[in-house]
C-alpha positions in Angstrom: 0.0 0.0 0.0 1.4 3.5 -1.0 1.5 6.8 0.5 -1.9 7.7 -1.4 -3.6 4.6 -0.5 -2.7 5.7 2.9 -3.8 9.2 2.8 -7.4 7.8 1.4 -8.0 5.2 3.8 -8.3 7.5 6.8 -12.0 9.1 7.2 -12.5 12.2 6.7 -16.2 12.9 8.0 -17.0 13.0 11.9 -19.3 10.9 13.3 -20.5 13.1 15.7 -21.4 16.5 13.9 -23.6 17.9 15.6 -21.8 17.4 19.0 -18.5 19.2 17.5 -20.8 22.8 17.0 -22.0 22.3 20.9 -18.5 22.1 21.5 -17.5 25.2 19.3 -20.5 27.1 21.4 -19.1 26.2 24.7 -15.7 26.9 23.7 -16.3 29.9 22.4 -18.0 30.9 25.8 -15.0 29.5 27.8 -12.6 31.2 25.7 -13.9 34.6 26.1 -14.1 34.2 30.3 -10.1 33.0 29.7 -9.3 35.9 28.1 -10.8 38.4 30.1 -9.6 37.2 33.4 -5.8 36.3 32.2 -6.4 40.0 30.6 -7.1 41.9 33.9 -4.2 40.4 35.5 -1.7 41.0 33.3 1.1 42.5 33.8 1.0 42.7 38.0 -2.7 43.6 38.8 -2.9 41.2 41.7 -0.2 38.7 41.6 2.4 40.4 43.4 -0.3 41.8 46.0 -1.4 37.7 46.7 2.2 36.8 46.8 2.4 39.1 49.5 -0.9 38.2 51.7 0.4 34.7 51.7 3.6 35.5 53.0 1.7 37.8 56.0 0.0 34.4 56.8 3.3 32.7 56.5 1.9 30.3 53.5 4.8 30.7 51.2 7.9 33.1 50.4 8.0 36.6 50.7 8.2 38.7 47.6 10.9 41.3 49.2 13.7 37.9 49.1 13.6 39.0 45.8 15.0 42.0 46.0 17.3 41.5 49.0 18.8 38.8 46.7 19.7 41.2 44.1 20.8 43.4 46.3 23.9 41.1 47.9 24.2 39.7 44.2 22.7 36.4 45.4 21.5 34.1 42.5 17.9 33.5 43.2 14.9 32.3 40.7 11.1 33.8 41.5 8.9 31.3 42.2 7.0 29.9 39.2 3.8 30.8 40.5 4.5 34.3 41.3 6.6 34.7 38.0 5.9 37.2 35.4 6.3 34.2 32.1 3.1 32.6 34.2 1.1 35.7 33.5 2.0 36.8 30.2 1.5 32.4 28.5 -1.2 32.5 29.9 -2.8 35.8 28.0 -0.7 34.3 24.7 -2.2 31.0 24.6 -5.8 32.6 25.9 -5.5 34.4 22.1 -4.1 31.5 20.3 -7.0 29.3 21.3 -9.5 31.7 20.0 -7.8 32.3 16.8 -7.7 28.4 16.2 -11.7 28.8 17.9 -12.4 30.8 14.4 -10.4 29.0 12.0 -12.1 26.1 13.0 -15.7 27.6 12.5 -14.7 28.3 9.1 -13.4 24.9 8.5 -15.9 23.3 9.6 -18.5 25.4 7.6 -15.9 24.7 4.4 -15.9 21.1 5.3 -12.4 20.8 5.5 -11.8 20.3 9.2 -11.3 16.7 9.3 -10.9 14.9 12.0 -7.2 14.2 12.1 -6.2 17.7 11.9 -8.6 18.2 15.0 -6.5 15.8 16.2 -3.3 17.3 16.2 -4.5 21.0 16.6 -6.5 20.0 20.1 -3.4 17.9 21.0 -1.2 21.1 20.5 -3.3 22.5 22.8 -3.6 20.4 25.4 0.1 20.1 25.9 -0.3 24.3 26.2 -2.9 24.5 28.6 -1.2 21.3 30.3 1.9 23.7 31.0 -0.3 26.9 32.4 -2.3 24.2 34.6 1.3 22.8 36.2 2.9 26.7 36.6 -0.3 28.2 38.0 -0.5 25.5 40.4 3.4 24.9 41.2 4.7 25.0 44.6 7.2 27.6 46.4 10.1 26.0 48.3 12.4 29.2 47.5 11.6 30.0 51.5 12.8 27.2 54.0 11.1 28.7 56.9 8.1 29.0 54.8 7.4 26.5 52.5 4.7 25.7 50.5 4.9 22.2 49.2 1.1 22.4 46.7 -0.6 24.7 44.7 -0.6 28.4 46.1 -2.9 29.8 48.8 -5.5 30.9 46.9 -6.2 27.9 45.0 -6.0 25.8 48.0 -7.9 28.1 50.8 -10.7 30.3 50.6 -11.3 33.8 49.6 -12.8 34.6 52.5 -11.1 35.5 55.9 -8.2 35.9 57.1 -7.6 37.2 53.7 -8.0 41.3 53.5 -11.4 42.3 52.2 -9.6 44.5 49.4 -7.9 40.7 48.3 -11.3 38.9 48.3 -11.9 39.4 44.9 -8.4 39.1 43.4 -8.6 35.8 45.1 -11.6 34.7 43.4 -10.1 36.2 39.9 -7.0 34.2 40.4 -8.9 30.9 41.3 -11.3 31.7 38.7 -8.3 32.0 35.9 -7.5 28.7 37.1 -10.4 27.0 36.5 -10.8 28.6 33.1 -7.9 26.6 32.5 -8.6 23.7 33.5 -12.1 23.6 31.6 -10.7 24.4 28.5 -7.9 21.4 29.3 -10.9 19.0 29.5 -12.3 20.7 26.4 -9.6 20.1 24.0 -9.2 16.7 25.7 -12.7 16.1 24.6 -12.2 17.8 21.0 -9.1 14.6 20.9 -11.1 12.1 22.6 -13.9 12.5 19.2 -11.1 13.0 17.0 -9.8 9.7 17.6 -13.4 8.3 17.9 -14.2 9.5 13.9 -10.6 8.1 12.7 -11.8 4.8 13.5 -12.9 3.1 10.0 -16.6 2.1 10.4 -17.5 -1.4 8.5 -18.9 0.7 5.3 -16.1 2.9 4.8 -13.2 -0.5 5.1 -15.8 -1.8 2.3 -15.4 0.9 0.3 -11.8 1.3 1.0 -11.4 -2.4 -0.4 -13.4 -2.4 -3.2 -11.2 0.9 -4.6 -7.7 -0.9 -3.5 -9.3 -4.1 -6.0 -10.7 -2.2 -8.6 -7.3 -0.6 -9.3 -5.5 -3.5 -8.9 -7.3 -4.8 -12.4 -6.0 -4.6 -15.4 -7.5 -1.7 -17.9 -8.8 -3.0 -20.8 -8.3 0.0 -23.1 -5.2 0.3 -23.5 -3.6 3.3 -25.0 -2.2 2.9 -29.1 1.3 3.8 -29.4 1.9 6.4 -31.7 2.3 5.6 -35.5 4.8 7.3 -38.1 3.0 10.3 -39.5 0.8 10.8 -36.6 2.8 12.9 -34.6 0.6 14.8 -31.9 -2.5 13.1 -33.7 -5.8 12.0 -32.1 -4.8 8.3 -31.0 -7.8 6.0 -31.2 -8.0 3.1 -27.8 -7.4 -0.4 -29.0 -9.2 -3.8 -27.3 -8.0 -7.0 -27.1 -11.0 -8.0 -29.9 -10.0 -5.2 -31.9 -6.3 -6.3 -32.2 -7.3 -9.9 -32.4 -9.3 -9.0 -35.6 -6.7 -6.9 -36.7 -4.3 -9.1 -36.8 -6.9 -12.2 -38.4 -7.7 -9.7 -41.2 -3.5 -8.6 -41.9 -2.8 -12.4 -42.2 -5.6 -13.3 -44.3 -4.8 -10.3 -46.4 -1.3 -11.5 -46.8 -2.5 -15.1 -47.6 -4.9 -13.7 -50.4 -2.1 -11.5 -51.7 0.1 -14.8 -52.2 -2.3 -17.0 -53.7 -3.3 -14.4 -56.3 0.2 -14.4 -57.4 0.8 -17.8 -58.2 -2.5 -17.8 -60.0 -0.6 -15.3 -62.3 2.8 -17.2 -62.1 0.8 -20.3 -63.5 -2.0 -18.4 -66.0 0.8 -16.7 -68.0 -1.1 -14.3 -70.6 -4.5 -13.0 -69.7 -7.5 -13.6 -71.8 -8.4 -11.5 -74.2 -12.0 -9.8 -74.2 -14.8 -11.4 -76.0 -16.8 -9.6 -78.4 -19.8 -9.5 -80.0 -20.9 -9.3 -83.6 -20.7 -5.6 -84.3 -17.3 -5.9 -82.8 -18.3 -4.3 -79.2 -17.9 -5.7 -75.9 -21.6 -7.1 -74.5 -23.2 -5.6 -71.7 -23.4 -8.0 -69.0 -24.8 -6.0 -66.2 -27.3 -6.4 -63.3 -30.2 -4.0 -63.4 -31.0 -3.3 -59.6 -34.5 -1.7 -60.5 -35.8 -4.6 -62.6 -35.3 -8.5 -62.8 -33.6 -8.6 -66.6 -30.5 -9.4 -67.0 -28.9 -8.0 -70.5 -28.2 -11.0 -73.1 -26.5 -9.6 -76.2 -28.0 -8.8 -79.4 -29.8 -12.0 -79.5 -32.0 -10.8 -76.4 -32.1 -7.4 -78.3 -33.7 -9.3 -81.4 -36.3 -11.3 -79.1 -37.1 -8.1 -77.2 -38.0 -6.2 -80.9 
């Protein structure tokens, strides 16, 4: 089997449909909430201010190590949740997703998203939001007296007290980003999980499939004439196996009729010389088609009179 047989044996329809434009609806929903909230916090709107509630509860690091480190030239790495990269992927991949979202509206409507490019888009993906889900929810061990071995505080805890009232709902932001992300994880898992599902051959199309792989593996039976002397760039004419078996019956029998009139004339030696009739002219022997005579000579003329 080739490349080509290859490409044309995997489906290219879905077998759920109409479940694909539910999921373009919700993800279209789910995308917008994304953006929004990774939006608002970028580039420090609250991240810096959580950092340092947690460290006034003594729940992780305090953000002022940072700059004491840099201070005394001490090499020292912010922690991934409280990092900058965290913030700005997030808002990068939050637009990426709904680009993608309406290139694959218009695919769809084209009927040219098939399902193993879904395949490998939402798989793209889920490695993307797989990677926002592990640094959003990353521990902070850069503080030995204060470590915090899980996710950060305010995915863990509640938004409610001890946290300051002004934090509250920069808590619920932050744990709301985080959910956003992993919905749409589960989303795209979903998107793969259906991929897969409708690159599964059903019975009909392995049918199909097999009948095209045997009907190419017969032989044609017109076959193409190969070009003659004379006829260069000509209209060629297709040639059967009947044709060129009575061809080649007629060229023999041709030839044999060819032969045996020439050894009549080897063996005759002079032709006959015309008979005519009494006025010296050659008699008309001909058929009439329109009438039954047939011409007689001047005999039949005599009778006729």
């Amino acid at each position: 089997m080739g490349i080509k047989d290859c490409f044309a044996a995997i489906p290219r329809k879905w077998k759920t449909p109409r479940t694909i434009i539910y999921l373009f609806v919700l993800e279209l929903l789910v995308e917008i909430a994304a953006l929004a909230l990774f939006g608002i916090a970028q580039p420090d709107l609250y991240r810096t201010r959580l950092w340092q509630e947690g460290s006034d509860h003594g729940w992780n690091s305090n953000p002022n190590e940072i700059i004491y480190a840099y201070a005394n030239y001490r090499p020292i790495h912010t922690p991934l949740p409280w990092s900058q990269f965290v913030t700005n992927f997030n808002v990068v991949i939050a637009v990426l997703a709904l680009f993608l979202l309406l290139c694959k509206g218009i695919m769809y409507i084209c009927h040219v998203f098939q399902p193993i490019l879904s395949a490998i888009i939402h798989a793209a993906l889920i490695a993307l939001y797989a990677v926002s889900i592990h640094a959003q929810a990353a521990s902070d061990m850069s503080d030995p007296d204060h470590p915090q071995p899980g996710a950060p505080w305010y995915i863990a805890k509640s938004c409610g007290a001890p946290v300051k009232p002004s934090l509250q709902g920069y808590c619920k932001q932050a744990k709301g980003s985080f959910a956003v992300t992993v919905m749409l994880c589960a989303l795209f898992l979903v998107y793969l999980i259906l991929s897969l599902y409708s690159l599964i051959p059903s019975r009909s199309s392995k049918a199909s499939i097999r009948s095209d792989t045997e009907s190419q593996q017969r032989p044609w039976e017109m076959t193409q004439v190969p070009p003659t002397p004379g006829t260069t760039g000509g209209l060629k004419s297709p040639m059967t196996p009947r044709t060129t078996a009575f061809n080649t019956l007629s060229g023999k029998m041709g030839g044999a009729a060819n032969g045996k009139g020439k050894a009549k004339g080897k063996g005759k030696g002079k032709e006959k010389e015309p008979v005519t009739g009494p006025d010296g002219k050659l008699p008309l022997r001909h058929h009439i088609s329109m009438g039954e005579e047939t011409y007689q000579g001047p005999a039949g003329e005599a009778a006729r009179d």
